[in-house]
PDB file of N, CA, C and O in Angstrom, chain B, residues numbered from 101:
ATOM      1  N   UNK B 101       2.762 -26.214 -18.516  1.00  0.00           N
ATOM      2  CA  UNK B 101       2.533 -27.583 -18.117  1.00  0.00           C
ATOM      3  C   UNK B 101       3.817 -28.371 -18.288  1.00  0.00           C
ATOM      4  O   UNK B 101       4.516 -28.255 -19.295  1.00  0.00           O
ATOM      5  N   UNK B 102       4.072 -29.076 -17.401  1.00  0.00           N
ATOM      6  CA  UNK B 102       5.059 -30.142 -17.621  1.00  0.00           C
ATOM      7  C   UNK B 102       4.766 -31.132 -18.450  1.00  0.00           C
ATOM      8  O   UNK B 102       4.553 -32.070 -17.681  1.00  0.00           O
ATOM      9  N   UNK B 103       4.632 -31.488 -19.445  1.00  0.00           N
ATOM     10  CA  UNK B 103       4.110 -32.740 -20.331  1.00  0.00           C
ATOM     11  C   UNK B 103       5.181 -32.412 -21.495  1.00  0.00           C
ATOM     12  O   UNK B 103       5.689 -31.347 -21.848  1.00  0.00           O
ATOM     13  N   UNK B 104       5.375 -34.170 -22.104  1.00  0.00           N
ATOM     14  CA  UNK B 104       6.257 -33.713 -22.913  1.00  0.00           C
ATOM     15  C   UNK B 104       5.937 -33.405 -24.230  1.00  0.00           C
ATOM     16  O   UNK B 104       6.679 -32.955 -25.103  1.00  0.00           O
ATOM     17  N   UNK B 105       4.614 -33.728 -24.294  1.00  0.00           N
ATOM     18  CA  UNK B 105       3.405 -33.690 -25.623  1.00  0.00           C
ATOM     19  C   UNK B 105       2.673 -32.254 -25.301  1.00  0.00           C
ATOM     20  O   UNK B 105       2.285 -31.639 -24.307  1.00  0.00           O
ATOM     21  N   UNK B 106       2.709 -32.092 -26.643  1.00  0.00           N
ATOM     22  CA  UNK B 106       1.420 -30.308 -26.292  1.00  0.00           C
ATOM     23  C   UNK B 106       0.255 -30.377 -27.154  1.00  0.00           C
ATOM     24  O   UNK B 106       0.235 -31.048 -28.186  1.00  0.00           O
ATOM     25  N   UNK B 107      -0.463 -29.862 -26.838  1.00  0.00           N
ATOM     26  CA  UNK B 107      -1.852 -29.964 -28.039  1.00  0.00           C
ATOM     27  C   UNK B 107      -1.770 -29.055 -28.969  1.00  0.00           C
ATOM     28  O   UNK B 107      -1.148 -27.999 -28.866  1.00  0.00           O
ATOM     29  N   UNK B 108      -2.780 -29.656 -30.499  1.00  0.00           N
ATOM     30  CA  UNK B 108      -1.932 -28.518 -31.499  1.00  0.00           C
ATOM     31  C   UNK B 108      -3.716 -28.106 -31.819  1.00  0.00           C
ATOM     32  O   UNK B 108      -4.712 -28.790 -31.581  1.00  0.00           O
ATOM     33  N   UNK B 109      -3.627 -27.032 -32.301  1.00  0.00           N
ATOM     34  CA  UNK B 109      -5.345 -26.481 -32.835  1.00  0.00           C
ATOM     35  C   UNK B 109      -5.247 -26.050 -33.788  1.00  0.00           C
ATOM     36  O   UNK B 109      -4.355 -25.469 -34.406  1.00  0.00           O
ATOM     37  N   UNK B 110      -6.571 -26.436 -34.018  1.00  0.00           N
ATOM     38  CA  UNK B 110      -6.553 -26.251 -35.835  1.00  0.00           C
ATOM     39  C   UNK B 110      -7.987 -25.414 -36.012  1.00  0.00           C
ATOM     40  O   UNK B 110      -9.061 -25.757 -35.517  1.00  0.00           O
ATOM     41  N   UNK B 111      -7.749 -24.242 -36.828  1.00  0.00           N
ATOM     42  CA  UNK B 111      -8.819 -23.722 -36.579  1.00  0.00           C
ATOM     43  C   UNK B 111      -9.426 -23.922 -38.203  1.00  0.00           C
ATOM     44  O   UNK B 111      -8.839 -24.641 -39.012  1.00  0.00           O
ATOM     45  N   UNK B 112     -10.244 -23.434 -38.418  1.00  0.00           N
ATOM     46  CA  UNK B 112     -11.177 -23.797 -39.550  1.00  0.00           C
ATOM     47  C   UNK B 112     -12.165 -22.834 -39.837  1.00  0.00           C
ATOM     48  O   UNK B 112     -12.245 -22.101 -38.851  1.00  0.00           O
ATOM     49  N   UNK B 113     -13.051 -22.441 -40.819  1.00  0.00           N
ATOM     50  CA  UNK B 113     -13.544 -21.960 -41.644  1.00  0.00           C
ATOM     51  C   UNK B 113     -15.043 -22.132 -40.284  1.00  0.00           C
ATOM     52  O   UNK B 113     -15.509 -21.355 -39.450  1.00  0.00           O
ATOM     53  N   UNK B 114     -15.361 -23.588 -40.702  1.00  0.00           N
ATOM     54  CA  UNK B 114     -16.512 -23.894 -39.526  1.00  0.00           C
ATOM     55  C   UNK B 114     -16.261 -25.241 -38.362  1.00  0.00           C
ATOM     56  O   UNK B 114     -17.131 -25.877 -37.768  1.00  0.00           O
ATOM     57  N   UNK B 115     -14.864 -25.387 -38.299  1.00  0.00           N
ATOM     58  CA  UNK B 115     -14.693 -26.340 -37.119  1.00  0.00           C
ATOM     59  C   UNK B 115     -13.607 -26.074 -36.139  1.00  0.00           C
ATOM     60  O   UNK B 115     -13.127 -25.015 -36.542  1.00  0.00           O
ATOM     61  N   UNK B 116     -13.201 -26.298 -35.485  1.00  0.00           N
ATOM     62  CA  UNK B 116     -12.035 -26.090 -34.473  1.00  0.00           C
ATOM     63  C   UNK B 116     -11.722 -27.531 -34.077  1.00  0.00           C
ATOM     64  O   UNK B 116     -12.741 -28.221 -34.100  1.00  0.00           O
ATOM     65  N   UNK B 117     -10.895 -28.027 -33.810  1.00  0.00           N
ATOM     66  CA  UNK B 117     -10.148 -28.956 -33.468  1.00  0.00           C
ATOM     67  C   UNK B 117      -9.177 -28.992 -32.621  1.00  0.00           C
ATOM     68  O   UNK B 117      -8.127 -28.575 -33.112  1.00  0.00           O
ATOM     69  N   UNK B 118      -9.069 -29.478 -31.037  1.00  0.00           N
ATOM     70  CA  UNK B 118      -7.822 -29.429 -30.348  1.00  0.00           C
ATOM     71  C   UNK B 118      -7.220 -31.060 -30.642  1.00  0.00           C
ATOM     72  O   UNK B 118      -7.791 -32.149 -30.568  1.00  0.00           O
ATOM     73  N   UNK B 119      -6.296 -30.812 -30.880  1.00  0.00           N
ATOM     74  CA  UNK B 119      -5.691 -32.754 -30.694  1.00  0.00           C
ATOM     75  C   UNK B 119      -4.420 -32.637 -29.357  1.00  0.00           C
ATOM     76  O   UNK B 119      -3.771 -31.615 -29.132  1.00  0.00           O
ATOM     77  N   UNK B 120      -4.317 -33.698 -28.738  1.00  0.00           N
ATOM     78  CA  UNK B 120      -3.291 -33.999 -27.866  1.00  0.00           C
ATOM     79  C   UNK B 120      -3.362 -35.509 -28.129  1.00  0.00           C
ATOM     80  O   UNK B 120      -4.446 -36.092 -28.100  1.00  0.00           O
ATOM     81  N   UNK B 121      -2.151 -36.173 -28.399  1.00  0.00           N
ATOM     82  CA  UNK B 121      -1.920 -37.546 -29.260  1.00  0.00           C
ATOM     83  C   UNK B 121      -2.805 -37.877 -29.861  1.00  0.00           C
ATOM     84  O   UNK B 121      -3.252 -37.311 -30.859  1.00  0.00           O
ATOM     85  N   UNK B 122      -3.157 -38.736 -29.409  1.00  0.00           N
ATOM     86  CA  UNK B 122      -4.330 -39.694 -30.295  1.00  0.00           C
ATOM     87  C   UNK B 122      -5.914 -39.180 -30.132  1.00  0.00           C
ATOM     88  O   UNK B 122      -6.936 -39.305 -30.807  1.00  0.00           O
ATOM     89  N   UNK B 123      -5.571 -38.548 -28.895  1.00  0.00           N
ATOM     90  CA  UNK B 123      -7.327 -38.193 -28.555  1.00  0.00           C
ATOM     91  C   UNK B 123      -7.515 -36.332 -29.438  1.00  0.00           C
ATOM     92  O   UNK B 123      -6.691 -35.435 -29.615  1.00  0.00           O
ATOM     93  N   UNK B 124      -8.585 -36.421 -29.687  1.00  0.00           N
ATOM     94  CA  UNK B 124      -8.973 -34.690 -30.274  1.00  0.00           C
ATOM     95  C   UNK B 124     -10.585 -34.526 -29.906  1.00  0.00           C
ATOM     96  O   UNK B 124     -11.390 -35.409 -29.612  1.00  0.00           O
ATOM     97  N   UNK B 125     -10.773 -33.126 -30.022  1.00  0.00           N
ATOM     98  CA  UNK B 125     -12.463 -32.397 -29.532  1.00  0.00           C
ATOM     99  C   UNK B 125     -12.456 -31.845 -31.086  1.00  0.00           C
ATOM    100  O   UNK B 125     -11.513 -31.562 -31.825  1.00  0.00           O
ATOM    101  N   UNK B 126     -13.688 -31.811 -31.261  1.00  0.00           N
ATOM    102  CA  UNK B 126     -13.572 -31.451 -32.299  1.00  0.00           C
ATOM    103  C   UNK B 126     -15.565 -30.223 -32.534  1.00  0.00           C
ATOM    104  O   UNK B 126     -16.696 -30.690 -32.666  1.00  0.00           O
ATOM    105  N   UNK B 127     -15.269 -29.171 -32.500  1.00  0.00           N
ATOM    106  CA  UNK B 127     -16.273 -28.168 -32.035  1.00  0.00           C
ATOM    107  C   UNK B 127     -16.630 -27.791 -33.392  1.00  0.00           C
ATOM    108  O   UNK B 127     -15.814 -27.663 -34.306  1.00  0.00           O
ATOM    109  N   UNK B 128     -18.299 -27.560 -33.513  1.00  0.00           N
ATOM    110  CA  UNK B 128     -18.556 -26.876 -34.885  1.00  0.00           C
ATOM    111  C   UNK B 128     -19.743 -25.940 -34.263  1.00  0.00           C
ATOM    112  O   UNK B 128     -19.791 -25.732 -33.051  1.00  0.00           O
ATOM    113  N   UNK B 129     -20.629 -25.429 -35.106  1.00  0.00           N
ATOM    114  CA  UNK B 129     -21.191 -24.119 -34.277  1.00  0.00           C
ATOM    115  C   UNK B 129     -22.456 -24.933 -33.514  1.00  0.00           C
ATOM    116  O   UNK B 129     -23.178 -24.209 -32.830  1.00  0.00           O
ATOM    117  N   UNK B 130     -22.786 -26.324 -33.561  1.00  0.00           N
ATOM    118  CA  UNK B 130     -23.887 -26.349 -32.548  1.00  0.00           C
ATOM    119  C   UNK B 130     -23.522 -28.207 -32.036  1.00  0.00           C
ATOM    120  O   UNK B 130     -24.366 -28.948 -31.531  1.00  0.00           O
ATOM    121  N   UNK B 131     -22.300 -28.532 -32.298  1.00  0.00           N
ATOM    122  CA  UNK B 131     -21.679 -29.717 -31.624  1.00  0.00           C
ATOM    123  C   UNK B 131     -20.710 -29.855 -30.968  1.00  0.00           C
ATOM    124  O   UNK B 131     -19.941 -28.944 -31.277  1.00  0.00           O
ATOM    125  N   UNK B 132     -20.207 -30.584 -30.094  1.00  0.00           N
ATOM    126  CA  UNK B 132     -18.417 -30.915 -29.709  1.00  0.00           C
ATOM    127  C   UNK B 132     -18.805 -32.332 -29.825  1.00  0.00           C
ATOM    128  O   UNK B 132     -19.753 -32.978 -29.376  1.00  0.00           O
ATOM    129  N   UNK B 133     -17.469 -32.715 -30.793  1.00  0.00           N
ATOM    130  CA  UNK B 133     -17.406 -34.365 -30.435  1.00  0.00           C
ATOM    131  C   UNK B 133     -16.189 -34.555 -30.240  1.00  0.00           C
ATOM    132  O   UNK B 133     -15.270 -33.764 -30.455  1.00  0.00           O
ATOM    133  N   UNK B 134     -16.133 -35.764 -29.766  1.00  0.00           N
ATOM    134  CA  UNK B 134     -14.652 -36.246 -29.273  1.00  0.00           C
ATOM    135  C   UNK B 134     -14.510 -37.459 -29.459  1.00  0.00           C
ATOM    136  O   UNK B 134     -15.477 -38.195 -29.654  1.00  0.00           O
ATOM    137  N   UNK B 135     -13.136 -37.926 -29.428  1.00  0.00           N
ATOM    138  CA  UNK B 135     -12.484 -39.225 -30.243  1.00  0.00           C
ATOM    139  C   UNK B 135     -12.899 -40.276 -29.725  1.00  0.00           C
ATOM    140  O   UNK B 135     -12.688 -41.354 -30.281  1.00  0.00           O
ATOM    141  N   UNK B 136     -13.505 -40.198 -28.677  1.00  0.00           N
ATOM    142  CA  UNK B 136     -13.868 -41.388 -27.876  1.00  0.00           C
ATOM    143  C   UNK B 136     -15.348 -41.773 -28.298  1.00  0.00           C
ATOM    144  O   UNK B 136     -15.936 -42.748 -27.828  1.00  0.00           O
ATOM    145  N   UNK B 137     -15.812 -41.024 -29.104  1.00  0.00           N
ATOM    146  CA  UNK B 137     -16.992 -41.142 -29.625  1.00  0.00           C
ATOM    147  C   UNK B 137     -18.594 -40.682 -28.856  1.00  0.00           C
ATOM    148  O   UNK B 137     -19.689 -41.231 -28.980  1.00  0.00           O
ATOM    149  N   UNK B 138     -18.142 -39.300 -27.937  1.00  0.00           N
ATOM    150  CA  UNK B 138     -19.241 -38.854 -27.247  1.00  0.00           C
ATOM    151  C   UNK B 138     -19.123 -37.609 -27.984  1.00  0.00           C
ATOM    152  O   UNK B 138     -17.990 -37.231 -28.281  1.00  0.00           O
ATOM    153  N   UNK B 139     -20.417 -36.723 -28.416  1.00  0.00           N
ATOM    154  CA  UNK B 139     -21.094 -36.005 -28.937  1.00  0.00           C
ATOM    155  C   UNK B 139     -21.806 -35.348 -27.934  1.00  0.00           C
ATOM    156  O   UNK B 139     -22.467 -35.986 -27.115  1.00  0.00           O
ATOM    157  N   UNK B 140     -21.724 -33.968 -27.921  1.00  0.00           N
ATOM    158  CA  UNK B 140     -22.697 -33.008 -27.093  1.00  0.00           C
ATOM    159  C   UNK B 140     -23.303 -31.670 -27.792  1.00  0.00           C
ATOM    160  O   UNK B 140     -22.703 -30.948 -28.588  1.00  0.00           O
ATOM    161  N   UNK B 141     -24.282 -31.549 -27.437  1.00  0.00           N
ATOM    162  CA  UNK B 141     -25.089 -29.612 -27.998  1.00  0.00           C
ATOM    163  C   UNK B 141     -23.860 -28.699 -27.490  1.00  0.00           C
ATOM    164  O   UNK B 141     -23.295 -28.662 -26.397  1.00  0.00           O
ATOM    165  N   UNK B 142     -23.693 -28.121 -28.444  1.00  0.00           N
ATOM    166  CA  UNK B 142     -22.694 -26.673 -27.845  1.00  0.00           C
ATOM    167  C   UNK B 142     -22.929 -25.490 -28.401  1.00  0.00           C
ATOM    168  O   UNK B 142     -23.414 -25.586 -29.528  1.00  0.00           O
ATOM    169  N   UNK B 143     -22.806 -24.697 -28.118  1.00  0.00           N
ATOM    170  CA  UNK B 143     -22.979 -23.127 -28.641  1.00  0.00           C
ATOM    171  C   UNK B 143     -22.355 -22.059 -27.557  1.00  0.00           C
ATOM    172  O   UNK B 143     -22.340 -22.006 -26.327  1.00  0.00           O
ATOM    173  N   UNK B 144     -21.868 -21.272 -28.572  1.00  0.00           N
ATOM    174  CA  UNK B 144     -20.940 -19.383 -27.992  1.00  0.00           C
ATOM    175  C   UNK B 144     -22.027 -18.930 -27.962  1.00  0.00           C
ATOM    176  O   UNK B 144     -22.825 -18.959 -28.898  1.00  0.00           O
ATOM    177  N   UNK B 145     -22.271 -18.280 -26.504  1.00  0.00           N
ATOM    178  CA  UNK B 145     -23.181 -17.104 -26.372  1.00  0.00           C
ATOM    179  C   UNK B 145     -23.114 -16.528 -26.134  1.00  0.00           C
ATOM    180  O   UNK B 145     -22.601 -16.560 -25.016  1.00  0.00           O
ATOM    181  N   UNK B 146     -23.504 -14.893 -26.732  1.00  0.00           N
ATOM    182  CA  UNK B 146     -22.778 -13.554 -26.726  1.00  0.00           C
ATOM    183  C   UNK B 146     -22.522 -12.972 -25.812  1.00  0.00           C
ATOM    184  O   UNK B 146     -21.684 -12.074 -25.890  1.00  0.00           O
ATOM    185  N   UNK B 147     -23.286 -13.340 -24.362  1.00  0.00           N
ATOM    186  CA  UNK B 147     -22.529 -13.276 -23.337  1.00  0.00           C
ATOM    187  C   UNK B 147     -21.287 -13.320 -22.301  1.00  0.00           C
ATOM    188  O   UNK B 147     -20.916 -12.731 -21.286  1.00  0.00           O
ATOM    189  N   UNK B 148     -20.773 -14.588 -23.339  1.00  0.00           N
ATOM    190  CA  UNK B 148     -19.319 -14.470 -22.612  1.00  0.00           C
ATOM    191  C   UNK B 148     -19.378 -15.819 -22.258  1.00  0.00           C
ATOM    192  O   UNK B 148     -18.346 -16.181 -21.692  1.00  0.00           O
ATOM    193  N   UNK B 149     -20.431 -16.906 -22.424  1.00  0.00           N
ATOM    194  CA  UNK B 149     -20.387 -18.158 -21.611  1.00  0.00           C
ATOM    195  C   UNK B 149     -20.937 -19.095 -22.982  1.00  0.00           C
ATOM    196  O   UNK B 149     -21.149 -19.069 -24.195  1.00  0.00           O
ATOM    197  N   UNK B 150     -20.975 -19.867 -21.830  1.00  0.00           N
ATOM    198  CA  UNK B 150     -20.898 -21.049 -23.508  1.00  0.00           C
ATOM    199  C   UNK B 150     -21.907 -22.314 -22.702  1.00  0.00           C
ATOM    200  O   UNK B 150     -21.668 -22.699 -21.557  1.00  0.00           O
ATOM    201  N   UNK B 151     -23.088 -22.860 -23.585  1.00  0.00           N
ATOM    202  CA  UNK B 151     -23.921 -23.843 -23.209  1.00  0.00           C
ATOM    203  C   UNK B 151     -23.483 -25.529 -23.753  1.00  0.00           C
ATOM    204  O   UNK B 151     -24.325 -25.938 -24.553  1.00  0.00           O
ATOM    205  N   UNK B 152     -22.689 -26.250 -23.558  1.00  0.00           N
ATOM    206  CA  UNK B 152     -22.114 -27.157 -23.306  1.00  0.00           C
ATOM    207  C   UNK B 152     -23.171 -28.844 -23.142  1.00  0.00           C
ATOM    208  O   UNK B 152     -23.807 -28.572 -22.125  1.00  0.00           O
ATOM    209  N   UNK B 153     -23.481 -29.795 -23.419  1.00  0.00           N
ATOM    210  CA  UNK B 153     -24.654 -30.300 -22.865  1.00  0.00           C
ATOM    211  C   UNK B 153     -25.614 -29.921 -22.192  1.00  0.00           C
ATOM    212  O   UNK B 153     -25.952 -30.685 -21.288  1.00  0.00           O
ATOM    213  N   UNK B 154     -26.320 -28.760 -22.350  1.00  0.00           N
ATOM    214  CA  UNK B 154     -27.073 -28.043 -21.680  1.00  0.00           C
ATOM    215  C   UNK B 154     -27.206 -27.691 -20.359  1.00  0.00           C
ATOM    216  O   UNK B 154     -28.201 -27.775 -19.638  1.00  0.00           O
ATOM    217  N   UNK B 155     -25.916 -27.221 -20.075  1.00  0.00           N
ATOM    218  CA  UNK B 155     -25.130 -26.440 -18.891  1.00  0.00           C
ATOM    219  C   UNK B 155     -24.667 -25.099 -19.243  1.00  0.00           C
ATOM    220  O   UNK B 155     -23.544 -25.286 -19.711  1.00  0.00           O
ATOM    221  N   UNK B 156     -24.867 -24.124 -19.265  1.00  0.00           N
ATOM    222  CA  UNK B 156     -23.901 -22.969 -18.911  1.00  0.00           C
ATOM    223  C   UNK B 156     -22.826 -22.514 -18.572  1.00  0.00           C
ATOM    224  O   UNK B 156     -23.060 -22.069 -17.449  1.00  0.00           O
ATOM    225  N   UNK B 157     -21.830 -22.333 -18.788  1.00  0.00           N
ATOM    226  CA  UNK B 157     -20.648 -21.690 -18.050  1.00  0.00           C
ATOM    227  C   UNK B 157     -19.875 -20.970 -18.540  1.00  0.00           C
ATOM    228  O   UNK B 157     -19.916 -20.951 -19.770  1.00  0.00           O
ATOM    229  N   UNK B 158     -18.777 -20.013 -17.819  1.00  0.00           N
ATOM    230  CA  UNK B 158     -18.446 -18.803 -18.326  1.00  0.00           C
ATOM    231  C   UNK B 158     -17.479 -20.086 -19.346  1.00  0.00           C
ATOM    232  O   UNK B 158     -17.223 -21.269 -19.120  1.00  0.00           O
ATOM    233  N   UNK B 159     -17.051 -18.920 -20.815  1.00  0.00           N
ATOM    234  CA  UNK B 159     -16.023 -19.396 -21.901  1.00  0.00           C
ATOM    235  C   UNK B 159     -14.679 -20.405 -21.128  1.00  0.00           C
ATOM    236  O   UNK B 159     -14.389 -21.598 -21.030  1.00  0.00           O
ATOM    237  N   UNK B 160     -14.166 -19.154 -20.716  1.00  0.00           N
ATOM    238  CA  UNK B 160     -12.850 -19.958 -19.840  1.00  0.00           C
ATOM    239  C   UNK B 160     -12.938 -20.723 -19.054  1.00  0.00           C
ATOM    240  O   UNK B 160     -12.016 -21.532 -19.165  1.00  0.00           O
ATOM    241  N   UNK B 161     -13.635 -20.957 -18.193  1.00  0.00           N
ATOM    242  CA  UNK B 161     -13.997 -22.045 -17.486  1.00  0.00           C
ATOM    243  C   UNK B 161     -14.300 -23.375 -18.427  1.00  0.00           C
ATOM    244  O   UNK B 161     -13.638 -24.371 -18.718  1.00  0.00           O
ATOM    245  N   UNK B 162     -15.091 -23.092 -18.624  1.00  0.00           N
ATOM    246  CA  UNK B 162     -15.281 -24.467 -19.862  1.00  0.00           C
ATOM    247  C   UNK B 162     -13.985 -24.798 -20.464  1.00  0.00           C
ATOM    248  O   UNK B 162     -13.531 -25.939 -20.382  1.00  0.00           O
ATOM    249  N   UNK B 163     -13.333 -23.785 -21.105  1.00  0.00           N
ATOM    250  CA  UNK B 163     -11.793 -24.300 -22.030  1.00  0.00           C
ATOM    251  C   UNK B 163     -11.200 -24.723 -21.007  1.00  0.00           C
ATOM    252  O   UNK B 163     -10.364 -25.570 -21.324  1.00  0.00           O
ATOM    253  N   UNK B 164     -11.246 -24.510 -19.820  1.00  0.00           N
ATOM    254  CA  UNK B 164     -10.058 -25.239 -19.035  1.00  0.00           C
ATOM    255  C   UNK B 164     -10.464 -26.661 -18.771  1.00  0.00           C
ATOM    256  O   UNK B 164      -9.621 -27.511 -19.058  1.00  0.00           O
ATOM    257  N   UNK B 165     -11.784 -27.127 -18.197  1.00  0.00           N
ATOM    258  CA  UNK B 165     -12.322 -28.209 -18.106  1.00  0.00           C
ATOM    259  C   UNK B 165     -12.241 -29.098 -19.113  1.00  0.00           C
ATOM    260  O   UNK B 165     -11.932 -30.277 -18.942  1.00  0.00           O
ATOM    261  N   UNK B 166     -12.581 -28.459 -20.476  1.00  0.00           N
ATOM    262  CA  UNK B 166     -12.595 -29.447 -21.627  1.00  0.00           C
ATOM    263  C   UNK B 166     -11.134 -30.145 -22.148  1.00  0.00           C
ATOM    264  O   UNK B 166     -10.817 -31.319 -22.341  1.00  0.00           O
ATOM    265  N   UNK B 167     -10.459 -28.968 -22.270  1.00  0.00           N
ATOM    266  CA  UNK B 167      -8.336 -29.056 -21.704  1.00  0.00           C
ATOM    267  C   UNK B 167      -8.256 -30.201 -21.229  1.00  0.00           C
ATOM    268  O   UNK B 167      -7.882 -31.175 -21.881  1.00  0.00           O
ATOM    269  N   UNK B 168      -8.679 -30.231 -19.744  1.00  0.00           N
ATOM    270  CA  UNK B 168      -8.295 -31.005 -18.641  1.00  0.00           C
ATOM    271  C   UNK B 168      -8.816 -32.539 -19.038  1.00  0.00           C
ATOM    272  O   UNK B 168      -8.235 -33.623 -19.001  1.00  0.00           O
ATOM    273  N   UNK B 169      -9.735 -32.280 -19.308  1.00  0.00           N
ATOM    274  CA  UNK B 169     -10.431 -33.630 -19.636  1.00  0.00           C
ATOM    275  C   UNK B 169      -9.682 -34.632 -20.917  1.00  0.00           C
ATOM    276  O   UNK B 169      -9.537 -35.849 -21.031  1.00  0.00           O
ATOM    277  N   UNK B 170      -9.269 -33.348 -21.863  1.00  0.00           N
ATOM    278  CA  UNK B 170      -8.825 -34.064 -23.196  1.00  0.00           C
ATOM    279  C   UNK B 170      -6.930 -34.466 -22.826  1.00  0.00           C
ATOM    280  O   UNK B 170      -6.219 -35.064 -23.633  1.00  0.00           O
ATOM    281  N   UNK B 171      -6.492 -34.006 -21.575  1.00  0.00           N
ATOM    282  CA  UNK B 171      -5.560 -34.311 -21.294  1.00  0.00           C
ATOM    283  C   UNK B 171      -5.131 -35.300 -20.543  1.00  0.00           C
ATOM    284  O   UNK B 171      -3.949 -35.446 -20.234  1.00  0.00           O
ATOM    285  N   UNK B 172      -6.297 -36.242 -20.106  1.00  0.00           N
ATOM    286  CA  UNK B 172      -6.585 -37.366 -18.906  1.00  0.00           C
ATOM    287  C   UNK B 172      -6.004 -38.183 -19.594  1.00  0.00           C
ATOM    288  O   UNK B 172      -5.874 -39.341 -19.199  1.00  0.00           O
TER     289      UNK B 172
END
């Protein structure tokens, strides 16, 4: 990416955390919240995809979307 800022991750015991400046996601095994103060259901499913506000989608797909979003 061309940006002159990069996001840093922090992984954890039971949380994960991406930050890019001021904004961060912040994932635990059955939430994502984010700095802006929206909260969603989340969960890894052993499938390979991940249920998100009660949507579905493959893992990577989602990390790129959620990326994209936390990079707006």
């Amino acid at each position: 990416m061309s940006r002159a800022q990069q996001a840093v991750i922090e992984v954890g015991v039971d949380e994960i955390v991406v930050r890019y400046g001021s904004k961060w996601i912040r994932f635990t095994y059955g939430e994502m919240e984010s700095s802006d103060g929206n909260k969603s259901p989340f969960a890894l499913n052993e499938d390979g995809t991940v249920t998100l506000d009660g949507k579905m989608e493959e893992m990577d797909f989602a990390a790129e979307r959620v990326t994209r979003e936390l990079m707006q």
